[in-house]
C-alpha positions as CSV (number, residue, x, y, z in Angstrom):
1,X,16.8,24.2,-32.2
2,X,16.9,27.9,-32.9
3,X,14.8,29.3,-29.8
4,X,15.7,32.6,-27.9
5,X,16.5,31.7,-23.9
6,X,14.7,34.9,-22.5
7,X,15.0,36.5,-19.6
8,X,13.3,34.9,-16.4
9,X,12.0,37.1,-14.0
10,X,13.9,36.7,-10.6
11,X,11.9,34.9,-8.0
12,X,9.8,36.3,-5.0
13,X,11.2,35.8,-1.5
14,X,7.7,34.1,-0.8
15,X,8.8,31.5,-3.5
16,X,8.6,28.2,-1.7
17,X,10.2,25.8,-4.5
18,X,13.8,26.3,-5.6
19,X,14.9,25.0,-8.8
20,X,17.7,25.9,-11.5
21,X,15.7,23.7,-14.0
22,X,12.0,25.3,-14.2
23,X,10.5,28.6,-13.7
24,X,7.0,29.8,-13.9
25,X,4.9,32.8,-13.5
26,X,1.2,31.6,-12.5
27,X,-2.0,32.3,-14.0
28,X,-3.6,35.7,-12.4
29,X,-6.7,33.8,-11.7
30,X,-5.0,30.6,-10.3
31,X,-2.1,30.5,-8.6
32,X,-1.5,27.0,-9.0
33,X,-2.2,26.7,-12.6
34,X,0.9,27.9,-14.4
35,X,0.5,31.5,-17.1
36,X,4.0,30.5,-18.3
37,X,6.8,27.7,-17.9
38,X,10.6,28.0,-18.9
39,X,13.0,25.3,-18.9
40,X,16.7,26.9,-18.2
41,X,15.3,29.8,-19.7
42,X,13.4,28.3,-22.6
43,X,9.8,29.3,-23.0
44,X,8.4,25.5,-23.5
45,X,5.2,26.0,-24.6
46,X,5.1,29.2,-26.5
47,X,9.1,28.3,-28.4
48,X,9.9,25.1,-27.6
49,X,6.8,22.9,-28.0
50,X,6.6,22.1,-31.9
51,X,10.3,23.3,-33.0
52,X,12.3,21.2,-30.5
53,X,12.8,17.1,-30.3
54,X,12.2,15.4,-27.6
55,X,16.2,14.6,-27.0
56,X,16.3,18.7,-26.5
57,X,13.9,18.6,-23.6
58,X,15.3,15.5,-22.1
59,X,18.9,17.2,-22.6
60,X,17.9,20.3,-21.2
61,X,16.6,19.0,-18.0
62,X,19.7,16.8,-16.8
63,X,22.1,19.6,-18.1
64,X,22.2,23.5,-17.7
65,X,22.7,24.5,-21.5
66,X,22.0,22.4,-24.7
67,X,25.1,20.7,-26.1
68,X,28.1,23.7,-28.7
69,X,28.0,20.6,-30.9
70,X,24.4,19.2,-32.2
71,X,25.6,15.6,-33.2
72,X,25.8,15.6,-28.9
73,X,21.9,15.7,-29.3
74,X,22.0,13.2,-32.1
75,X,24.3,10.5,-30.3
76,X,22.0,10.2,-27.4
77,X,18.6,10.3,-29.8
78,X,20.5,6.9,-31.3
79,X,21.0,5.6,-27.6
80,X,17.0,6.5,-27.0
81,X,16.2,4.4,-30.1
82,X,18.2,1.8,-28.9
83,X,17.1,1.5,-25.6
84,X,13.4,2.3,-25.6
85,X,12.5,-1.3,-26.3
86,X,15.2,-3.9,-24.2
87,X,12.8,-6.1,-25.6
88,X,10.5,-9.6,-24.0
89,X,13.9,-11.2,-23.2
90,X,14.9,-8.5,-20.8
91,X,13.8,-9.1,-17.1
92,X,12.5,-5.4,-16.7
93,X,10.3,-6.0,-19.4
94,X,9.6,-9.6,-18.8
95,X,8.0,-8.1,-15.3
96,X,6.1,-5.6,-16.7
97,X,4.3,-8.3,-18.8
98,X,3.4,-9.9,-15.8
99,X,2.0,-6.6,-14.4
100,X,0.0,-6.4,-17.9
101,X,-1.2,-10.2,-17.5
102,X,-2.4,-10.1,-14.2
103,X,-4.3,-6.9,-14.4
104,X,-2.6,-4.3,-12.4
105,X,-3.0,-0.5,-13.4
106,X,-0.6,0.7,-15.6
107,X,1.9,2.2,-12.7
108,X,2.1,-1.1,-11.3
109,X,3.4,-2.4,-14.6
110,X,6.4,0.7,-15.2
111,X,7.3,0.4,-11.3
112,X,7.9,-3.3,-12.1
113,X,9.8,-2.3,-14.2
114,X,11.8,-0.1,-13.0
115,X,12.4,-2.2,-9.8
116,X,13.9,-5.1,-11.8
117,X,16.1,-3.2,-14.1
118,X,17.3,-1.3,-11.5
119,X,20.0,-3.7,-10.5
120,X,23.6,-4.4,-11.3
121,X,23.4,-7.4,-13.4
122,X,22.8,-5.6,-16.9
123,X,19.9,-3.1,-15.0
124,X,20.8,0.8,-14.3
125,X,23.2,0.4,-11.5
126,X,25.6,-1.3,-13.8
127,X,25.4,1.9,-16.2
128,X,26.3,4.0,-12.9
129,X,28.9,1.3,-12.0
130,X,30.5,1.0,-15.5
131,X,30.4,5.2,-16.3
132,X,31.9,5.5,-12.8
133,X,34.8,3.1,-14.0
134,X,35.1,5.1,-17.3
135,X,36.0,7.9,-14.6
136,X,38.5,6.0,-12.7
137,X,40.7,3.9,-15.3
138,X,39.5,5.3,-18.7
139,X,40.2,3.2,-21.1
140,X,42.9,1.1,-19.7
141,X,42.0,-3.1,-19.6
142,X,43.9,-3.7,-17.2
143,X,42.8,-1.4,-14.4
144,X,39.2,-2.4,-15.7
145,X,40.7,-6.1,-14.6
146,X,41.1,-5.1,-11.0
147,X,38.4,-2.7,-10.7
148,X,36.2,-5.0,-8.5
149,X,39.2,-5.1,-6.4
150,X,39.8,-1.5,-6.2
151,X,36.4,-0.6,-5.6
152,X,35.7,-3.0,-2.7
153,X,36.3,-0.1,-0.5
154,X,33.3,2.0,-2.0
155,X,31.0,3.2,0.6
156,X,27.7,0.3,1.3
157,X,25.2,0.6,-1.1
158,X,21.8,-1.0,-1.0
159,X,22.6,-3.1,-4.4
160,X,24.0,-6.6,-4.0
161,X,28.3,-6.5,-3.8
162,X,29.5,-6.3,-7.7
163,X,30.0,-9.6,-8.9
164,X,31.7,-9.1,-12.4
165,X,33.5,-6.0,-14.7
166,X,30.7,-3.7,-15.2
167,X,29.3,-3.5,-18.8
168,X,29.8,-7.2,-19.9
169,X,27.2,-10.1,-19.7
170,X,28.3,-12.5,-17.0
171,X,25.9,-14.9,-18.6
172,X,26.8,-14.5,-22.5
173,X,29.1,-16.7,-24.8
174,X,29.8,-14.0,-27.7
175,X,29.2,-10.2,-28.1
176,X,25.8,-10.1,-29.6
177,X,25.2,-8.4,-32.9
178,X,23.2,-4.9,-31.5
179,X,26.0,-4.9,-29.3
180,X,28.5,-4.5,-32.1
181,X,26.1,-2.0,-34.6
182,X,25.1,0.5,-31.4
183,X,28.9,0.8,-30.9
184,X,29.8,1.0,-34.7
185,X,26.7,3.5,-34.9
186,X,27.6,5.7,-32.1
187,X,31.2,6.2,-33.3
188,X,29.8,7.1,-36.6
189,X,28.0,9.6,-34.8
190,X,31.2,11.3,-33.2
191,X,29.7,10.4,-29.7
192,X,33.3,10.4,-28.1
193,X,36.5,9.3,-27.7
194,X,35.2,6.4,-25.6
195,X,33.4,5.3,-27.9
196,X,36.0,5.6,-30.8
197,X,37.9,3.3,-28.6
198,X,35.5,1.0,-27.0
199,X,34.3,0.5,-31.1
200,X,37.8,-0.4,-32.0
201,X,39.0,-2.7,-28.9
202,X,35.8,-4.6,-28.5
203,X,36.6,-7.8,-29.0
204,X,40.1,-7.3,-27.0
205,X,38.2,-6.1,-24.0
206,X,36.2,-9.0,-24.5
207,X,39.4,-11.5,-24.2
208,X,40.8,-9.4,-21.4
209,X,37.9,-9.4,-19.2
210,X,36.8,-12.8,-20.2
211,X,33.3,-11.8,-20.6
212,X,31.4,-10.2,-24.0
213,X,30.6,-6.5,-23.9
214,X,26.5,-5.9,-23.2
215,X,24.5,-2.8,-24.2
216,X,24.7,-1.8,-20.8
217,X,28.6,-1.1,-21.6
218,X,28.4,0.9,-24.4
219,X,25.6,3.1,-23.5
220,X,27.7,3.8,-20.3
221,X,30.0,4.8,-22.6
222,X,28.2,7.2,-24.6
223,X,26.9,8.8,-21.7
224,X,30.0,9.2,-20.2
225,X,31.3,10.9,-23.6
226,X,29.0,12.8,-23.4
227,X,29.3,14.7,-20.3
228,X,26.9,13.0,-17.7
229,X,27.2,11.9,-14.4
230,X,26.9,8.5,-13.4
231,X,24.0,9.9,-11.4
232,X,22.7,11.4,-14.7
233,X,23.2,8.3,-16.5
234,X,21.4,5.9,-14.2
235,X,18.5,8.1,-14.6
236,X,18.7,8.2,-18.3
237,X,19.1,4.1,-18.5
238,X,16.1,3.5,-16.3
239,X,14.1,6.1,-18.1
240,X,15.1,5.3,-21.8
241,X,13.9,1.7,-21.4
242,X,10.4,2.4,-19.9
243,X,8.9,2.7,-23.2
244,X,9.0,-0.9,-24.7
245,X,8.0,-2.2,-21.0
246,X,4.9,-0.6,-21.6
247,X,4.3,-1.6,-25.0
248,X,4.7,-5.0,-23.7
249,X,2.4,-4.9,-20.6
250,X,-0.3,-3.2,-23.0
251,X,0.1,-6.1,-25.4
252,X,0.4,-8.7,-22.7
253,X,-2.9,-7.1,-21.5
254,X,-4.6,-7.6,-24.7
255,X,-4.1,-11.0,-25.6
256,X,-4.8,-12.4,-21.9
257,X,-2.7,-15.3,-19.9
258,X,-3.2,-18.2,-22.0
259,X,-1.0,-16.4,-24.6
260,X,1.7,-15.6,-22.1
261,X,5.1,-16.3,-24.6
262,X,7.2,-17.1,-21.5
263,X,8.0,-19.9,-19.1
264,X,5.7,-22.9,-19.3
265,X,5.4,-24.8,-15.6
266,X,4.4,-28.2,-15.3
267,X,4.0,-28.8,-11.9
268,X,3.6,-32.5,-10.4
269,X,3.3,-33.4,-7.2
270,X,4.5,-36.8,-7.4
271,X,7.5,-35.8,-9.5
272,X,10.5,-36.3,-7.8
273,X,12.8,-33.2,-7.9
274,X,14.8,-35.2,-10.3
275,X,12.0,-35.7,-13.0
276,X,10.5,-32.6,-12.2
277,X,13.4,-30.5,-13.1
């Protein structure tokens, strides 16, 4: 993206909102309607808007300064492909399709969303769990082994106590196949040296935690190559995965409950628990 940053004027002491991510100079007529907006210096709608991707913007407002090396930008364009749709399988989305189903407005279908793949059991906390082991042990098995351990003294969160290695499916048998090509497609991309490895030792991580690898490990892995917080990453993981929730809820919408693809019930009354389960 080959845009000048400008200079941004500096701020009036009557200036009432503080930010190192957005500046703007009102309109002369309305003071609340902006005359010009700059993102860490960029002028976004008279540069940026038409000549930049979307994976610039997004970049630019987690991170002071775009990336010295572009395939940065291109690694986490992959990981936006790969998340934006976790698919009908995924709780997240499965509960925005029940937001779509039942008629609720559109925000009521994202919050769901959100609020169900916000946990640590494959949702964004286990991104912010698994980047923050990255952090601690690196790539070393064996302190990834006894991280719930050394973690247990971690300050009380408001998420449920970790109940396995974060980044692998406590439910799953074998490392499924988009598993194995995001990791395989992100080293071919030059994400990092985390990824280089995690590509390489899958299947031994596997054996040593006992668990297979889930998408929620490697893309804490990428996004810990490439610089961000586990703060930053949470937010990215919860956002990146809001676009096929909608798609879902839209559809789900459309075609009406009788068409709902998930979970049949057949409830009896006279069923005992037995039969009925």
């Amino acid at each position: 993206m080959a845009i000048s940053t400008g200079t941004a004027s500096a701020p009036s002491p009557k200036d009432l909102i503080h930010t190192a991510i957005w500046h703007e100079t009102p309109e002369a007529d309305n003071p609340f309607a902006a005359h010009s907006a700059r993102c860490r210096g960029y002028d976004v709608h008279g540069e940026m808007v038409g000549r930049a991707r979307w994976v610039d913007m997004l970049w630019l407002l987690m991170r002071p300064e775009l990336p010295a090396a572009p395939r940065q930008l291109d690694v986490l364009e992959a990981l936006a492909v790969a998340l934006a749709n976790p698919g009908p399988r995924d709780p997240s989305v499965h509960a925005a399709m029940c937001a779509g189903i039942g008629g609720s407005p559109a925000a009521s279908a994202l919050i769901a969303a959100l609020a169900v793949g916000a946990g640590r059991n494959g949702g964004a906390r286990e991104v912010h769990d698994a980047m923050t082991m990255w952090q601690r042990c690196g790539p070393d098995l064996a302190a990834w082994q006894g991280y719930l351990v050394a973690s247990a003294g971690d300050p009380v969160e408001v998420f449920p106590e970790r109940a396995h290695v974060p980044g692998f499916d406590p439910y799953g048998a074998g490392t499924p196949l988009p598993v194995r090509q995001l990791a395989a497609t992100l080293a071919g991309l030059g994400a990092g040296p985390g990824i280089d490895w995690l590509h390489a030792s899958l299947d031994q991580a596997a054996l040593a935690i006992g668990l297979p690898l889930a998408i929620s490990g490697v893309a804490a892995c990428a996004l810990h190559d490439l610089g961000f917080s586990p703060d930053q990453g949470e937010m990215l993981y919860l956002l990146l995965r809001l676009p096929g929730a909608a798609a879902h809820a839209l559809e789900q919408q459309a075609v009406g409950f009788k068409h709902f693809p998930f979970y049949r019930l057949e409830l009896d009354p006279a069923a005992t628990p037995k039969e009925a389960a």
